[in-house]
C-alpha positions in Angstrom: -7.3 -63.2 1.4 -5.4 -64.5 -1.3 -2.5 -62.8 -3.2 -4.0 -61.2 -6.4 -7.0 -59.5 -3.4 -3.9 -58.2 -1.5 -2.2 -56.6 -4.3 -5.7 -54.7 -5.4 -5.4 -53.5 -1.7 -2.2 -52.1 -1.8 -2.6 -50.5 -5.3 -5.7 -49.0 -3.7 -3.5 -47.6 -0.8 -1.1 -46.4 -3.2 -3.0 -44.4 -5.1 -4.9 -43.0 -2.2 -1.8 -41.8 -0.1 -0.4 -40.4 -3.5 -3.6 -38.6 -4.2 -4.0 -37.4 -0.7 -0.1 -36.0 -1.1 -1.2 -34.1 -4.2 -4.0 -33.0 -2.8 -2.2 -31.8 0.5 0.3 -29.8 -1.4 -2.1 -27.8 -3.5 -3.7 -27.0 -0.5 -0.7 -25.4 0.9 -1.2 -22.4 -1.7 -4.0 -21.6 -0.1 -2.9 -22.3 3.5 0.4 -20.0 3.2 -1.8 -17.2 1.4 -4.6 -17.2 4.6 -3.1 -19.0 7.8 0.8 -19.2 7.7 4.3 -19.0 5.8 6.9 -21.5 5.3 9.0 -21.5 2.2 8.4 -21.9 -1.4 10.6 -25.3 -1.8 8.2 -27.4 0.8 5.9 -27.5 -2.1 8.5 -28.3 -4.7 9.7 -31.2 -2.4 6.0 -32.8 -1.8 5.4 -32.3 -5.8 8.5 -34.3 -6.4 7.3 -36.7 -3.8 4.2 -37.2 -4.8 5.7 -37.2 -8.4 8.3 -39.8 -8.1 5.6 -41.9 -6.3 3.3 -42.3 -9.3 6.2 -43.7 -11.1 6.9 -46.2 -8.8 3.6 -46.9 -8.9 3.0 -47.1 -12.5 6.1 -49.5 -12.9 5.1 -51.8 -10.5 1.9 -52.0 -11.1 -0.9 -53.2 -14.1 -2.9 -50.5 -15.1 -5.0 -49.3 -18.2 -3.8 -47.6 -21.0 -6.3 -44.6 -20.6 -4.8 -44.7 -16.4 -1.4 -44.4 -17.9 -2.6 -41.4 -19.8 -4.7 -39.5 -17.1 -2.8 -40.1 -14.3 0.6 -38.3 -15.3 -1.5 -35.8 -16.7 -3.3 -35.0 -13.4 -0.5 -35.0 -10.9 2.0 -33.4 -13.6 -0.4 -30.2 -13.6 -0.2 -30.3 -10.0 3.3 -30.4 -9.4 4.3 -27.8 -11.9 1.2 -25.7 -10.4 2.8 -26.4 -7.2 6.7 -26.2 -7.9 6.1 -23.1 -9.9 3.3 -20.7 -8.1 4.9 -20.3 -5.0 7.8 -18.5 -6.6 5.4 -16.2 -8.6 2.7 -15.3 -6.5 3.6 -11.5 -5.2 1.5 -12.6 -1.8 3.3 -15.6 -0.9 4.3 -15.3 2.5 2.9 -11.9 3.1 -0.1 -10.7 5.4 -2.2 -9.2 3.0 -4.6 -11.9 3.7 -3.4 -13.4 7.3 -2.6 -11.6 10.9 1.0 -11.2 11.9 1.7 -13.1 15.3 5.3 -13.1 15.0 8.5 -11.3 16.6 8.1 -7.3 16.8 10.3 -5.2 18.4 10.4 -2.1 19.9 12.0 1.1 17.5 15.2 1.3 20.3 15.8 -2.4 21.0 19.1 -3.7 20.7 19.8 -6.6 17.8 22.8 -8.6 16.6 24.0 -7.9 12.6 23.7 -11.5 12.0 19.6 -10.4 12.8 19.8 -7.2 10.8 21.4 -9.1 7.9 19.1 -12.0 7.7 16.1 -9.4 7.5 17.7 -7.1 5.1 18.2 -10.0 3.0 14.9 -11.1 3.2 14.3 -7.5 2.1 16.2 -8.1 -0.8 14.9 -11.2 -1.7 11.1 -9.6 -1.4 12.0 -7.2 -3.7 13.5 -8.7 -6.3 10.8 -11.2 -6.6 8.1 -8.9 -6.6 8.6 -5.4 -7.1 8.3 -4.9 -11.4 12.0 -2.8 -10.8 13.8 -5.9 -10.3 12.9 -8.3 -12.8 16.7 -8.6 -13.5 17.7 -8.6 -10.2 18.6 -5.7 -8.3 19.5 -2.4 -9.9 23.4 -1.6 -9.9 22.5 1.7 -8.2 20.6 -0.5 -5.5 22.3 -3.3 -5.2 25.8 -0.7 -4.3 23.7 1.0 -2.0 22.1 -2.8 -0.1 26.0 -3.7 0.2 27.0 -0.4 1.6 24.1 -0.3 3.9 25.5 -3.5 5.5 28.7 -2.6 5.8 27.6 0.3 7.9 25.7 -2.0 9.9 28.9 -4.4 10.4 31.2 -1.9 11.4 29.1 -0.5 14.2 28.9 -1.5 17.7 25.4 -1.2 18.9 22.6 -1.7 16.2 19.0 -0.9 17.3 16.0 -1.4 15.2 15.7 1.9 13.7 19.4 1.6 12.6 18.2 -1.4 10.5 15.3 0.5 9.5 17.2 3.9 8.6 19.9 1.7 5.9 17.1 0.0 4.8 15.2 3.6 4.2 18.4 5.0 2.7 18.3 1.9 -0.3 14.2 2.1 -1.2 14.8 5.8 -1.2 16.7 5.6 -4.5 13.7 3.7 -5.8 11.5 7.1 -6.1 8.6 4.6 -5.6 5.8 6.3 -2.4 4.6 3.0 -2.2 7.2 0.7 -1.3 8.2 1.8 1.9 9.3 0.5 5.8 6.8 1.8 8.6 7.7 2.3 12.6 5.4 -0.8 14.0 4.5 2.1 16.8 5.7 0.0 19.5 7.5 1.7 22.4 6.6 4.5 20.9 5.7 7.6 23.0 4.5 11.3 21.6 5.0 14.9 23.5 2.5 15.8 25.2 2.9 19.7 25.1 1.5 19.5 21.7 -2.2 19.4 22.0 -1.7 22.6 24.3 0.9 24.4 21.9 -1.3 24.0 18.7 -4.3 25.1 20.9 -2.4 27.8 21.8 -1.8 28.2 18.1 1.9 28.0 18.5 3.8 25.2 15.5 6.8 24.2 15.8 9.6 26.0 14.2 12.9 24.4 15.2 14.3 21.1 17.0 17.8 20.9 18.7 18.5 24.1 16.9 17.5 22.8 13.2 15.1 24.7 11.8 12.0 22.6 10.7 12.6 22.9 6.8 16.6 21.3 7.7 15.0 18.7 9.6 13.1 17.8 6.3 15.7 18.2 4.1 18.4 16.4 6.0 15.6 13.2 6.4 14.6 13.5 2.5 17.8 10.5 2.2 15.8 8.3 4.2 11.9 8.8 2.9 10.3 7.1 0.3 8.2 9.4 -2.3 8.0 10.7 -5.8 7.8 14.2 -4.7 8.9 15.9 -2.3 5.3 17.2 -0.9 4.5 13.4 0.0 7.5 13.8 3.1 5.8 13.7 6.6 7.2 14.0 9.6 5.6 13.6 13.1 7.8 16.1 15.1 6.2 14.7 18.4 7.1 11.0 18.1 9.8 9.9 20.2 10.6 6.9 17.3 10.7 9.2 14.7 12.9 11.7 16.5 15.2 8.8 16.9 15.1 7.8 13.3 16.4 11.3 12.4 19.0 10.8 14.8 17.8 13.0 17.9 18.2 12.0 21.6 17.4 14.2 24.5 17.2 16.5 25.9 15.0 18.0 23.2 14.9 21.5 22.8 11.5 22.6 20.7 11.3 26.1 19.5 7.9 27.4 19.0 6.0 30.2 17.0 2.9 31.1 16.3 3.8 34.2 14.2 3.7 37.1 16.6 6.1 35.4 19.7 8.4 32.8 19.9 8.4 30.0 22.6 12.0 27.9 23.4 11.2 24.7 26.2 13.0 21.7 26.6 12.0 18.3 27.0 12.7 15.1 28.9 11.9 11.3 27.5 9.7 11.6 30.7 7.3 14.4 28.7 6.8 11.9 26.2 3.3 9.7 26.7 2.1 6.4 25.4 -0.4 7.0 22.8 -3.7 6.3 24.4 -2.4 9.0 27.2 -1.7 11.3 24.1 -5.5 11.3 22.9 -6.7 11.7 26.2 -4.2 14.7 26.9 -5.7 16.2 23.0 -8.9 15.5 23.9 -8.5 17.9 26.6 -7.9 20.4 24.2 -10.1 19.7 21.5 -13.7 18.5 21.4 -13.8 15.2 19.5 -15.7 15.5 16.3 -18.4 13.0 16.0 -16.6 10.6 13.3 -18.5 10.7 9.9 -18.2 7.7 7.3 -15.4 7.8 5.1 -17.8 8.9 2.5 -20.7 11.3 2.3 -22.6 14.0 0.2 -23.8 17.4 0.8 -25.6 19.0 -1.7 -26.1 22.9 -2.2 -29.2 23.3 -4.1 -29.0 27.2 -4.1 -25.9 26.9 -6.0 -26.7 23.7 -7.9 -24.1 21.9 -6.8 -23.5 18.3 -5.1 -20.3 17.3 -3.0 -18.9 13.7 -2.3 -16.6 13.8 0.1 -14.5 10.5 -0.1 -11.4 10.0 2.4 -10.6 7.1 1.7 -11.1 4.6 -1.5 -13.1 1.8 -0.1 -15.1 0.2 -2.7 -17.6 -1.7 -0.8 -21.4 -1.2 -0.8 -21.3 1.7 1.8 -19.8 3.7 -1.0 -21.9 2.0 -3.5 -25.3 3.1 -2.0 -23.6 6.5 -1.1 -22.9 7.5 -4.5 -26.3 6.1 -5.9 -28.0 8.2 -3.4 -26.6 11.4 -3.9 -26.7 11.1 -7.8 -30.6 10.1 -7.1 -31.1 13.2 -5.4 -28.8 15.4 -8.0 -31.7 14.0 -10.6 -34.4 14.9 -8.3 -33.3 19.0 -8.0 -31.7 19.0 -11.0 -28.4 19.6 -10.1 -26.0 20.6 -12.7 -23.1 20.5 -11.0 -21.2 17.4 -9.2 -17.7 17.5 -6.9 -15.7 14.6 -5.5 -13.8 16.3 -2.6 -10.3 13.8 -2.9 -8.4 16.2 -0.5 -6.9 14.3 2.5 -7.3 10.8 0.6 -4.6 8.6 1.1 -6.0 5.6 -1.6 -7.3 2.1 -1.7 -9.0 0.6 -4.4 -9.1 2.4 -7.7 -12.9 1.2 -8.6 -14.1 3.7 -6.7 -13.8 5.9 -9.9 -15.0 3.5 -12.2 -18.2 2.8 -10.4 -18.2 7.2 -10.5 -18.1 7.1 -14.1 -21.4 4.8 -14.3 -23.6 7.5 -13.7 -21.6 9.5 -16.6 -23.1 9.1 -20.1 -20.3 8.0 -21.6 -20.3 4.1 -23.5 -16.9 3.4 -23.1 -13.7 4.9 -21.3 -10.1 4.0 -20.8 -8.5 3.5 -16.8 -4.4 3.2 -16.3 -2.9 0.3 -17.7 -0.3 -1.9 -15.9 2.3 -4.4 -15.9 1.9 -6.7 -12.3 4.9 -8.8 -11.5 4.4 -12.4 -10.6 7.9 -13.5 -10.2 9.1 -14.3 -13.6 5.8 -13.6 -15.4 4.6 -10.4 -15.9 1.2 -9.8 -16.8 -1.2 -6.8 -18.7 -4.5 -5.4 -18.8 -6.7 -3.7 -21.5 -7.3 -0.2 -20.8 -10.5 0.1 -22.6 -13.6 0.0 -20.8 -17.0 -1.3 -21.6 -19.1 1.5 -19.3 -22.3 -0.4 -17.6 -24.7 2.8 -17.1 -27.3 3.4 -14.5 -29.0 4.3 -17.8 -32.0 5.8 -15.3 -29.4 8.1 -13.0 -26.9 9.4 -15.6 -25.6 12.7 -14.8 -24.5 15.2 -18.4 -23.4 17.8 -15.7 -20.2 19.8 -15.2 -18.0 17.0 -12.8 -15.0 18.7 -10.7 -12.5 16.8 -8.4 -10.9 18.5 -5.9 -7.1 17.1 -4.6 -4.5 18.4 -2.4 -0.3 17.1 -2.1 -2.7 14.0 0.0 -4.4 12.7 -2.6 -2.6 9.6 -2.7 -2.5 6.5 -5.1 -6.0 5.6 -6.3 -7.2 9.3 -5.1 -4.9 10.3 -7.4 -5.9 7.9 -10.1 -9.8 8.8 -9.7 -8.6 12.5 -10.6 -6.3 10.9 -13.5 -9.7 8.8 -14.6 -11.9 12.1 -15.0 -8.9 14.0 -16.2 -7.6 11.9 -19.1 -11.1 10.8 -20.1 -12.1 14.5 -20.3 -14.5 13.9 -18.1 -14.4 16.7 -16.1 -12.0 18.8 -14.3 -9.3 18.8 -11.3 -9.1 22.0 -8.6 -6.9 22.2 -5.8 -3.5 21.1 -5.8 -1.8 18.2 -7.7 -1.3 14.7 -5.8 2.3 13.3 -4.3 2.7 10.6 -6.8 3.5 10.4 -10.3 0.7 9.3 -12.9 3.6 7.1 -14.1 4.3 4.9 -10.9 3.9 1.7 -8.8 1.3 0.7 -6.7 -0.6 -2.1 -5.7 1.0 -3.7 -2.9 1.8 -6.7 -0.8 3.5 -6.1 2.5 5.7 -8.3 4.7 7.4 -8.4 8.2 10.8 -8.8 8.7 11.1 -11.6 10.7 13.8 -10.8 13.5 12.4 -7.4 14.1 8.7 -7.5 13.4 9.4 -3.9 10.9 6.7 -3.7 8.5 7.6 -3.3 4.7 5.1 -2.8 1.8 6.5 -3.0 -2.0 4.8 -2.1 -5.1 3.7 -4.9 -7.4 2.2 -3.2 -10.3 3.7 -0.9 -13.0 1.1 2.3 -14.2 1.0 3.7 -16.9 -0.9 7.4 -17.7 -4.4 7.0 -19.4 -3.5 9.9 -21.6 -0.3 9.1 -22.8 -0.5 12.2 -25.2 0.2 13.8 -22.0 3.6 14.6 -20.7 3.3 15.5 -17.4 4.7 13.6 -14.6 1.9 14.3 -12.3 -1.9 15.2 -12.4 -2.1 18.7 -12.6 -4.6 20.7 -11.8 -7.0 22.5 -14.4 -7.5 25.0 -11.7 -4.4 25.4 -9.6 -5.2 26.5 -6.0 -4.2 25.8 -1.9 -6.2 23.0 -0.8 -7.6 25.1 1.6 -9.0 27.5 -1.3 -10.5 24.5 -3.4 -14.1 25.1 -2.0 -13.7 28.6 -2.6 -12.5 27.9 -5.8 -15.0 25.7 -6.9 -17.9 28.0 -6.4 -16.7 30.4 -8.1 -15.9 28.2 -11.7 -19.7 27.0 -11.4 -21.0 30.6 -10.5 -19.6 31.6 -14.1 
């Protein structure tokens, strides 16, 4: 092979390997999104690679005018995609879209600082490149609050993992955002098992340690993550969470069930592993035969149709749900329609925009947004273009029905009918603000397994005529009087 047939080989290689390298690292976008993480500059350092290469080879080289052109245009797209992407996508090394498999601890497990600091900086670092807050960086207010945190840490002698997770609480409180949040990974967790025999009984409890159960929630309020205070929830029988408040045992429980009083004490020992703690409640209770998250009853005495929806999954279960029931509402003429949101802790908001298709309206406006990605930040138009089922539309009085757990998208299905004026809202009004964050992308800390989710959109109120903070009810009632409620607005 002569020399000119050798040089034609290795310009062939060259161009290969470089467009295999290019190739490779846009494939790591998707890789980190789906299989695993590894950090933003590995891309950054192949694009340069790959990069740097096509000069070389361009300089050394003969090539065509119109290859001089394309080529830099080609792999120059692909290393800004590259260099650039990584630090802006909100999911980048999250598990929205992949399993964990890595460290996770148990609440009570002993760790070093140096492993409390490296994941409450990787905290921080989350945050401030994803959650729309901190597109300056970290608050003032937060950022005193992440050192101080720290130097609690430093200065004491024994840190477990619920010490972590109780400074990192006490920083995302001062957020007032429900939806970014650190959750108890539920291992080594154990729960009391006098309770399915106390509520049975129908005894609550009253008082822990000698704090009364309203203390208890006031004194853990610095350490909970909500934009009102009727979104706190505390599980009374979990050994973690009794930790995370900053009980040990003995624990002395006082119970009441209105009439009579009951004070025991309990061991760790009368705590049980979870599977033992269903079997124990199943003792007491006859499990219900579980229904799909959403179904319809309808009450053609009183003209009225019921979706019950506890939980906002938009996938074709719902889909056929809602065209079945609003087949059958045309069949008997039913003139009146409920979504029963009480309970719902959210999803995905297109649950109420497939609702409103069987409404006869031609066009409608949802929440608008701002979602973060890194240093961009991007908007949608709240207008709506409404695609009918033209042969199903319902001109019927529509109610929804919400309680304090009528979370996120719940509450934005209520928001859609409200602000569109749509229909009306019963019951009580939902935990989180109409003007909020949502949308999130969620994370484990990698030295302690704790799970944290952080908001990634901005929302705006539909009806921005409309002051209030919150979706309040037309008809203000206890959730447990919304059906009651309801039946009498549509009895006139």
């Amino acid at each position: 092979m002569n020399l000119k047939n050798h040089l034609k080989l290795i310009k062939i290689i060259s161009i290969s390997v470089l467009s295999l390298l290019a190739i490779l690292t846009f494939a790591l976008i998707p890789i980190n999104l789906f299989c695993a993480n590894f950090p933003e500059w590995v891309t950054v350092l192949l694009s340069v690679l790959f990069c740097g290469g096509l000069v070389a080879y361009l300089i050394l080289f003969k090539t065509k005018l119109v290859t001089k052109i394309i080529l830099p245009i080609v792999f120059g797209f692909v290393a800004i995609v590259c260099s650039f992407l990584p630090y802006m996508i909100p999911y980048w090394n999250s598990h929205v879209f992949k399993s964990y498999n890595g460290i996770m601890l148990s609440y009570d497990e002993v760790i070093s600082y140096k492993a409390a600091e490296e994941d409450f900086k990787t905290l921080k670092n989350h945050l401030e490149r994803t959650h729309p807050m901190f597109k300056n960086g970290l608050t003032k207010e937060v950022k005193a609050a992440y050192n101080a945190a720290l130097e609690r840490l430093h200065d004491k002698d024994r840190i477990t993992v619920n010490d972590l997770r109780r400074e990192i609480q006490s920083v995302l409180h001062l957020m007032g955002d429900a939806h970014t949040s650190t959750y108890n990974s539920g291992l080594g967790d154990a729960y009391l098992k006098a309770i399915p025999q106390k509520s049975n009984q129908g005894y609550n409890v009253t008082a822990i340690n000698g704090k009364t159960v309203e203390q208890i929630y006031k004194d853990a309020k610095p350490y909970y993550c909500y934009e009102t205070e009727a979104w706190i929830t505390i599980d009374l029988g979990s050994l973690a969470t009794l930790d995370f408040l900053g009980y040990s045992g003995p624990f002395t429980y006082t119970w009441s069930n209105g009439d009579d009083e009951v004070v025991e004490t309990y061991a760790e020992s009368d705590f049980v592993s979870w599977d033992e703690y269903v079997q124990i409640r199943n003792e007491y209770y006859t499990p219900s035969k579980p229904k799909d998250f959403v179904y319809y009853e309808i009450d053609e005495q009183n003209s009225l149709a019921v979706l019950t929806l506890t939980e906002c999954n938009y996938n074709q279960t719902y889909i056929d749900c809602v065209k079945a029931m609003f087949t059958e509402v045309k069949q008997k003429n039913i003139q009146n329609v409920a979504v029963d949101l009480r309970g719902n802790g959210g999803g995905s908001s297109m649950v109420g925009n497939e609702f409103i298709k069987y409404l006869p309206v031609d066009a409608y406006y949802d929440g608008s947004y701002d979602w973060r990605w890194g240093f961009c930040e991007f908007h949608n138009n709240p207008k709506i273009s409404n695609k009918q089922y033209k042969d199903l539309l319902f001109d019927g009085n529509v109610y929804i029905l919400t309680d304090y757990d009528s979370f996120s998208a719940a509450k934005d299905f209520a928001m859609l009918i409200q602000d569109n004026r749509l229909g009306k809202v019963v019951g009580e009004s939902p935990a989180n603000a109409v003007n909020g964050y949502g949308e999130i992308t969620y994370f484990y800390l990698p030295n302690t397994g704790i799970y944290v989710q952080i908001s990634t959109k901005k929302w705006y109120r539909i009806d921005s005529t409309n002051s209030d903070e919150y979706v309040m009810p037309d008809y203000p009632c206890e959730s447990k009087d919304s059906m009651k409620r309801l039946y009498e607005l549509i009895s006139g």
